[in-house]
Residue frames as a rotation matrix with the C-alpha (Angstrom) as fourth column:
UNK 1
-0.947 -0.050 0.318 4.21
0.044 0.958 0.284 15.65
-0.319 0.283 -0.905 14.80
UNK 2
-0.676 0.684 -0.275 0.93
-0.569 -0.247 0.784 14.57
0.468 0.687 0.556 12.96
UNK 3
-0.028 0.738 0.674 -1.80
-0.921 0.243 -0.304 13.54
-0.388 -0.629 0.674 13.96
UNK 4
-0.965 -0.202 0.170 -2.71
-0.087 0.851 0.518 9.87
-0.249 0.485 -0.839 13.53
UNK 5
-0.408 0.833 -0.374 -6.12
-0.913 -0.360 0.193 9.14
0.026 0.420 0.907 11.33
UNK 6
-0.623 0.605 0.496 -8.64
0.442 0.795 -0.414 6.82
-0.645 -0.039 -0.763 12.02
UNK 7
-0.789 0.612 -0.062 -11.94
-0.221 -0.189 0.957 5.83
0.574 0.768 0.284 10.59
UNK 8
-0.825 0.451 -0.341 -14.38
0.338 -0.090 -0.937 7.05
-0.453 -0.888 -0.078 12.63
UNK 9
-0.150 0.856 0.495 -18.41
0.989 0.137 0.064 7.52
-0.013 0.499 -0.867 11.91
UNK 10
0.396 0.617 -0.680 -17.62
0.733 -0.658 -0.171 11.16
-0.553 -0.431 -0.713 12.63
UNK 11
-0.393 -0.855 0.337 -15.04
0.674 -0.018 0.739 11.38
-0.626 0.518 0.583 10.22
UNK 12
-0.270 -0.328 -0.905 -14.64
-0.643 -0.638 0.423 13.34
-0.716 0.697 -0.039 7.04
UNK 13
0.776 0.505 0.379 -16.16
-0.194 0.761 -0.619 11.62
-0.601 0.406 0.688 4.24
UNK 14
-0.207 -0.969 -0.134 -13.38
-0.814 0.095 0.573 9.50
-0.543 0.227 -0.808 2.50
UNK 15
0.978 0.168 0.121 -13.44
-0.077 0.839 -0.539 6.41
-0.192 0.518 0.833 -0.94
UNK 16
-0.420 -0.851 -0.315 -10.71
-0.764 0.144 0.629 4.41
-0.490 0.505 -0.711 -2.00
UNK 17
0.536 0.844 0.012 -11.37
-0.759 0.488 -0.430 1.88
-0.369 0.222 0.903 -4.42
UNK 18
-0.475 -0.875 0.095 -8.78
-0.815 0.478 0.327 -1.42
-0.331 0.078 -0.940 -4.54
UNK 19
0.952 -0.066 -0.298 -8.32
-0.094 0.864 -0.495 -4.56
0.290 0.499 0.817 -6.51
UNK 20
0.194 -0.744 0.640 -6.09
-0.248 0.594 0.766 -7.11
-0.949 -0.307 -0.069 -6.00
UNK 21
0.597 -0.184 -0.781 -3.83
-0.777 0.107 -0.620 -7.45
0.197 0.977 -0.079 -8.83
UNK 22
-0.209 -0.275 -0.938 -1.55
-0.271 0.938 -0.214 -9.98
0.940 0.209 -0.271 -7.53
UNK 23
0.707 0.061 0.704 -1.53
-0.705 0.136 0.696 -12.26
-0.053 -0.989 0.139 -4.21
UNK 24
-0.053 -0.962 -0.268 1.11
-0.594 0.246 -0.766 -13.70
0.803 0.118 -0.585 -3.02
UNK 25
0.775 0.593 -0.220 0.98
-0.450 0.761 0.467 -17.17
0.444 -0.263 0.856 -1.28
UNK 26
-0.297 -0.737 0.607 3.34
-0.662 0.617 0.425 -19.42
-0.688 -0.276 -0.671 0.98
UNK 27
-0.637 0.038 -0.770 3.84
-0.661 0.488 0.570 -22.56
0.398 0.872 -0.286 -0.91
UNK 28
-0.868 0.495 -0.043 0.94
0.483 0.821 -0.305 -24.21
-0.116 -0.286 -0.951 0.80
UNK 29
-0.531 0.585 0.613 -1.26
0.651 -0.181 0.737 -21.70
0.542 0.790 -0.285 -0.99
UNK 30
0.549 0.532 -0.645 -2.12
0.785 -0.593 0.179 -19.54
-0.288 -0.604 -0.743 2.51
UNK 31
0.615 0.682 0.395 -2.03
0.733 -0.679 0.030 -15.95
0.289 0.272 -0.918 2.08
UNK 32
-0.147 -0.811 -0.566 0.92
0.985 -0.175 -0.005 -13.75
-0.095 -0.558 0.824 2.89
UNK 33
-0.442 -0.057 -0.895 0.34
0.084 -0.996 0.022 -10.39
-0.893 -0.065 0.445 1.18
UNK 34
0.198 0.593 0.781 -1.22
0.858 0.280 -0.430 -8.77
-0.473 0.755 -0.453 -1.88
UNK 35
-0.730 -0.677 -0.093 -0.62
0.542 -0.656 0.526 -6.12
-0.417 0.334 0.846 -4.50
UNK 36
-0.103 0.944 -0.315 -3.05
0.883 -0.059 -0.465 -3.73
-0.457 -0.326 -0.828 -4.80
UNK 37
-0.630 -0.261 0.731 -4.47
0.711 -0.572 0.409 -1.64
0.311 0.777 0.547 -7.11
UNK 38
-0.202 0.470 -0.859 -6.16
0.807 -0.418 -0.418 1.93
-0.555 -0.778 -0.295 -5.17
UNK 39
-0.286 0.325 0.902 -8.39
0.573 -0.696 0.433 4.37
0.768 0.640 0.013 -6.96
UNK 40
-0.695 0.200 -0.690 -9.13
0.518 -0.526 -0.675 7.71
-0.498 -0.827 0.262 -4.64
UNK 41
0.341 0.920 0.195 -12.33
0.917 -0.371 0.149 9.63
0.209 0.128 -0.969 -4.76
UNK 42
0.880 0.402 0.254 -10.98
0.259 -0.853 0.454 11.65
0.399 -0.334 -0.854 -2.60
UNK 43
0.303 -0.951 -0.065 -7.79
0.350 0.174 -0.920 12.63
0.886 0.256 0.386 -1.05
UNK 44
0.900 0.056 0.432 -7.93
-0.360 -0.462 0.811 12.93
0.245 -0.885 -0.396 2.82
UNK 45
-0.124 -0.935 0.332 -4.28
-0.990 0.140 0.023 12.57
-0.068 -0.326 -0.943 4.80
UNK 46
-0.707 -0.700 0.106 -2.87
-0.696 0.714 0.076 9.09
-0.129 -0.020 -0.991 4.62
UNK 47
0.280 0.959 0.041 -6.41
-0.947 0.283 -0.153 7.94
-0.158 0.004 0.987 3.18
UNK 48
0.533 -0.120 -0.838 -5.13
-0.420 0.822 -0.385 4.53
0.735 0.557 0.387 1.40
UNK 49
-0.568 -0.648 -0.508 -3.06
-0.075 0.655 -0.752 3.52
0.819 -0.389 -0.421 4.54
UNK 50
-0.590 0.673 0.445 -6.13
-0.634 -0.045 -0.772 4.31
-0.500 -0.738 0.453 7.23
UNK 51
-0.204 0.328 -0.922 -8.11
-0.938 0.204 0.280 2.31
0.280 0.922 0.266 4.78
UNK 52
0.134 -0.246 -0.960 -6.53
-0.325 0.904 -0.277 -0.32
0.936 0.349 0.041 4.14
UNK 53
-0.912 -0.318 -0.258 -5.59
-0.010 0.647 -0.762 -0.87
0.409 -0.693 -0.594 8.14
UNK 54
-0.099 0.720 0.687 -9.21
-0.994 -0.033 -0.108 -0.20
-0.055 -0.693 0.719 9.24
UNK 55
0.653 0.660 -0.371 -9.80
-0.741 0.659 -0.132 -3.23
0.157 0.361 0.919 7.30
UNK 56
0.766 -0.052 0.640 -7.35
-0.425 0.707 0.566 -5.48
-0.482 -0.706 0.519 8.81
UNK 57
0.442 -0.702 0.559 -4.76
0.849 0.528 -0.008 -5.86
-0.290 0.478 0.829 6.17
UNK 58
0.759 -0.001 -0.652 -2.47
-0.107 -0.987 -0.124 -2.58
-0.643 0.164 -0.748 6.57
UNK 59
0.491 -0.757 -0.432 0.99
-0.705 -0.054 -0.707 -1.39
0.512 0.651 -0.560 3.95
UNK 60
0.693 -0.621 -0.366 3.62
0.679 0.733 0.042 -3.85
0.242 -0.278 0.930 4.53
UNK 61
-0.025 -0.717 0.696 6.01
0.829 -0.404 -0.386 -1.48
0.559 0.568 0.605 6.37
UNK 62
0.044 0.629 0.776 3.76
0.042 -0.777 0.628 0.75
0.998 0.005 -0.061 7.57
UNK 63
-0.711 -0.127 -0.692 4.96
0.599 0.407 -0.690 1.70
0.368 -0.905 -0.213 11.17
UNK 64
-0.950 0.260 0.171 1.95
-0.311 -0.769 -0.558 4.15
-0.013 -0.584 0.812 12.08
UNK 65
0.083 0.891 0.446 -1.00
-0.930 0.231 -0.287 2.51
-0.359 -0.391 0.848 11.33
UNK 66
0.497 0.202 -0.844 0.57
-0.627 0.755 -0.189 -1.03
0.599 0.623 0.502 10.71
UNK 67
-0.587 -0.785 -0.196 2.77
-0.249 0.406 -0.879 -2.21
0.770 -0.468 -0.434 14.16
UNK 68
-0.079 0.723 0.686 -0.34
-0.877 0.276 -0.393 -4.12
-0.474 -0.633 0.612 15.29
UNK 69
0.858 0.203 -0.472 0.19
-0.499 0.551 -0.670 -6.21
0.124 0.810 0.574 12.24
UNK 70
0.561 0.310 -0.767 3.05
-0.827 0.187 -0.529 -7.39
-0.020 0.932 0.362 12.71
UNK 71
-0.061 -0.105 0.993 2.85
-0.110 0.989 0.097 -10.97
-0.992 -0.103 -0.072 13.36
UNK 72
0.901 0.192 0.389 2.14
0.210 0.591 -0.779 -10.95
-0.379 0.784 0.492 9.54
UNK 73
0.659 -0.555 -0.508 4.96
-0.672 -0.129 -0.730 -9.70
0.339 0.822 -0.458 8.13
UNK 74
0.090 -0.792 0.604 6.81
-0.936 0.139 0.322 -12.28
-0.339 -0.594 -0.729 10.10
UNK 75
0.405 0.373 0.835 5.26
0.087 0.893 -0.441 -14.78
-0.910 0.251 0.329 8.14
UNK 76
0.896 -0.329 -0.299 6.79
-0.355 -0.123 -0.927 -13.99
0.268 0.936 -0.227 4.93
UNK 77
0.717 -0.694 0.065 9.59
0.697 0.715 -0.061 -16.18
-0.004 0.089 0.996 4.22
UNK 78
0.028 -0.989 -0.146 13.53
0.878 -0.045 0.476 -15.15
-0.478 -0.141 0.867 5.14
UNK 79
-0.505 -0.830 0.237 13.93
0.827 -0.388 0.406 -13.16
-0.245 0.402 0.882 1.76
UNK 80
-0.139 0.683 0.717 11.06
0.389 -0.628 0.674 -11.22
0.911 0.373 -0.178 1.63
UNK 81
0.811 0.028 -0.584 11.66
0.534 -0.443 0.720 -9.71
-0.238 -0.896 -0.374 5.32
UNK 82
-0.296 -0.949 -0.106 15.25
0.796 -0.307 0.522 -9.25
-0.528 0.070 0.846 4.33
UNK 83
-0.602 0.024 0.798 13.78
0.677 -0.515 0.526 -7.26
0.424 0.857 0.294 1.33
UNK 84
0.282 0.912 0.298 11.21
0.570 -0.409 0.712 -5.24
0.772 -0.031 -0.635 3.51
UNK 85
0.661 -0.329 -0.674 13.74
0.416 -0.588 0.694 -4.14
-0.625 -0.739 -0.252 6.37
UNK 86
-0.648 -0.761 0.018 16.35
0.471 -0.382 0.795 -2.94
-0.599 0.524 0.606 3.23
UNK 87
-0.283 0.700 0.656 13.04
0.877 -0.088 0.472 -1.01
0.388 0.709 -0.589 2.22
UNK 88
-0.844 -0.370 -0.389 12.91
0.525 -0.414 -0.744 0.83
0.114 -0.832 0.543 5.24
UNK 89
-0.783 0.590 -0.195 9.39
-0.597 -0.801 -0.028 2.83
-0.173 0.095 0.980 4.35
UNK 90
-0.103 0.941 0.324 5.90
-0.346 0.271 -0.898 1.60
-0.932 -0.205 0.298 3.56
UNK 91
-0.686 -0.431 0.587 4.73
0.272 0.596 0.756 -0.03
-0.675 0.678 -0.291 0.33
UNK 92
0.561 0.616 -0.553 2.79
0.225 -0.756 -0.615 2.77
-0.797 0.221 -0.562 -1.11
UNK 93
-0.752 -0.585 -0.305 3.53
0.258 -0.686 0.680 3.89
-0.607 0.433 0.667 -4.50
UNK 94
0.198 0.569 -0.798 1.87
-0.392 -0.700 -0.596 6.41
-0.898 0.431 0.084 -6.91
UNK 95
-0.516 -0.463 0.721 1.89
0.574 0.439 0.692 4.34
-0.636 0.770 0.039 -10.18
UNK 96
-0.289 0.382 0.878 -0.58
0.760 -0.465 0.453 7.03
0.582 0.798 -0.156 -11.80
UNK 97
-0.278 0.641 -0.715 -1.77
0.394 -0.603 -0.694 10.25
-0.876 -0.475 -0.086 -10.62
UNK 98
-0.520 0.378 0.766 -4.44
0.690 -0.344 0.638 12.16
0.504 0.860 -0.082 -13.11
UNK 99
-0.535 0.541 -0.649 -6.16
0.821 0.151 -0.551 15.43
-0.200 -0.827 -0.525 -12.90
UNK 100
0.469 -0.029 0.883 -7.68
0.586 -0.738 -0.336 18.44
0.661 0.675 -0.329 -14.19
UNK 101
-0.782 -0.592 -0.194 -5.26
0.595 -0.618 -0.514 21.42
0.185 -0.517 0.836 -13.61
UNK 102
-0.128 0.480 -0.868 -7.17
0.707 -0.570 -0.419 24.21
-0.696 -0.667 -0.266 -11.23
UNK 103
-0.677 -0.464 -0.572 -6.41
0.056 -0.807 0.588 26.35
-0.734 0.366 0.572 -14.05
UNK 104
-0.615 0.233 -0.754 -7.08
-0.788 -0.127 0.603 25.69
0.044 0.964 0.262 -17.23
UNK 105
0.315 0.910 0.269 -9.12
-0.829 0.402 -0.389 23.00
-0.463 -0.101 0.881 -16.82
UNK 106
-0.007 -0.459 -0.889 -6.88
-0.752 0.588 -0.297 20.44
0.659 0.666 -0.349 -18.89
UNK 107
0.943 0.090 0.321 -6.34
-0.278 0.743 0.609 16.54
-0.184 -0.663 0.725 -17.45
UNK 108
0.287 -0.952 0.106 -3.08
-0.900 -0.306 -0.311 16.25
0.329 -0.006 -0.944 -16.49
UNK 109
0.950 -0.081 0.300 -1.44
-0.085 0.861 0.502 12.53
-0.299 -0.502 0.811 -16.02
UNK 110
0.110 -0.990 0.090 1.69
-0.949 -0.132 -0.287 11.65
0.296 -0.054 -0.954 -14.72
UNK 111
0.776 0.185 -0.604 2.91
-0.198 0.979 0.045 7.95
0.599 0.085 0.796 -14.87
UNK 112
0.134 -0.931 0.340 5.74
-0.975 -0.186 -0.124 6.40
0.179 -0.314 -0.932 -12.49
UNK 113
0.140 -0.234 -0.962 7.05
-0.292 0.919 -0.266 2.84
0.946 0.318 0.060 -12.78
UNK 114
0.882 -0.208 -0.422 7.65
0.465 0.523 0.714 0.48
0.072 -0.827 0.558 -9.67
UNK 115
0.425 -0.863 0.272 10.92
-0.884 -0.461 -0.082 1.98
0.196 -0.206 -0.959 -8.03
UNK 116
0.033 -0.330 -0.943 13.62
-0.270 0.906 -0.326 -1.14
0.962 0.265 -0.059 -7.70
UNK 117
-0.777 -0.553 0.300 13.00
-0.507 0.267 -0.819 -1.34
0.373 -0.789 -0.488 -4.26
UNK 118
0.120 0.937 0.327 9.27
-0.594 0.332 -0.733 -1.96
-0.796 -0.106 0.596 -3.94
UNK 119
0.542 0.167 -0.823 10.04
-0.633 0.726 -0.270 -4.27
0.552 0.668 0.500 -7.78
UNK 120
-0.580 -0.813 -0.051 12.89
-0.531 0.425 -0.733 -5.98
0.618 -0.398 -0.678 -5.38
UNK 121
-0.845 0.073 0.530 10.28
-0.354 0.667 -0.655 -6.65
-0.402 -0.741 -0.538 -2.67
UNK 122
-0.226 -0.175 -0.958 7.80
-0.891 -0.361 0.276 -7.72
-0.394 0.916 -0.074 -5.41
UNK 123
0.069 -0.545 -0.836 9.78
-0.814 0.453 -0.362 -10.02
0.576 0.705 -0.413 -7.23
UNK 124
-0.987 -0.140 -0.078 10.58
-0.052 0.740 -0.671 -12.15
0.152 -0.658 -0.738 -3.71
UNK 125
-0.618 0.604 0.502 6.98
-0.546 0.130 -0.828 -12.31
-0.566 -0.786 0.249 -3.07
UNK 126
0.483 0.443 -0.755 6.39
-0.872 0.320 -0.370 -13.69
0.078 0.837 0.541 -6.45
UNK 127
0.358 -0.573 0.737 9.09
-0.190 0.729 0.658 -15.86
-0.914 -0.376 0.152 -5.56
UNK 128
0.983 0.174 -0.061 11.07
-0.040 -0.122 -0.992 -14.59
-0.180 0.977 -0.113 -8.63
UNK 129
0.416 -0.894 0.168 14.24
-0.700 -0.433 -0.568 -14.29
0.581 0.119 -0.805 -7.27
């Protein structure tokens, strides 16, 4: 098994940079979750989910560094649980990766679209469906 990663002051130096592209609200306008956009500096093990739980708001999903959390996901309305246990995995995709190959030196970018489960759970937090 792996180890689990923290952020610790003795750590390994590690950046992620995130924006919130959407947020997603109960209809009384409190906070449920957010979609998030995550630039790496760097690329240490499971950097964007240690992150994101140091700071108190881990992956939806996430059972290693997120099953302290979750009293929130219980807050999400009916269909958007339904849609997160018929996910079965964290909410982590790669919607770009870019880089220069080791080789030749070229920048290499590879695009990948929402997968219909993660647009499935989404859509119910948009409260599209």
């Amino acid at each position: 098994a792996r180890d689990k990663m923290a952020v610790r002051a003795s750590g390994r130096f590690a950046i992620t940079h995130w924006e919130v592209a959407e947020r997603y609200r109960t209809p009384a306008r409190a906070d449920l979750a957010s979609l998030l956009a995550c630039r790496l500096e760097t690329g240490r093990t499971h950097q964007i989910r240690v992150h994101l739980a140091s700071i108190g708001h881990p992956l939806l999903g996430d059972s290693v560094y997120g099953p302290g959390f979750r009293t929130k996901a219980a807050l999400l309305p009916a269909p958007a649980q339904e849609a997160l246990a018929a996910l079965g995995r964290q909410a982590l995709h790669a919607h770009l990766l870019g880089f220069e190959h080791p080789r030749h030196g070229k920048y290499l970018e590879f695009r990948s679209e929402l997968p219909p489960d993660l647009a499935r759970l989404r859509d119910v937090l948009r409260g599209d469906t």
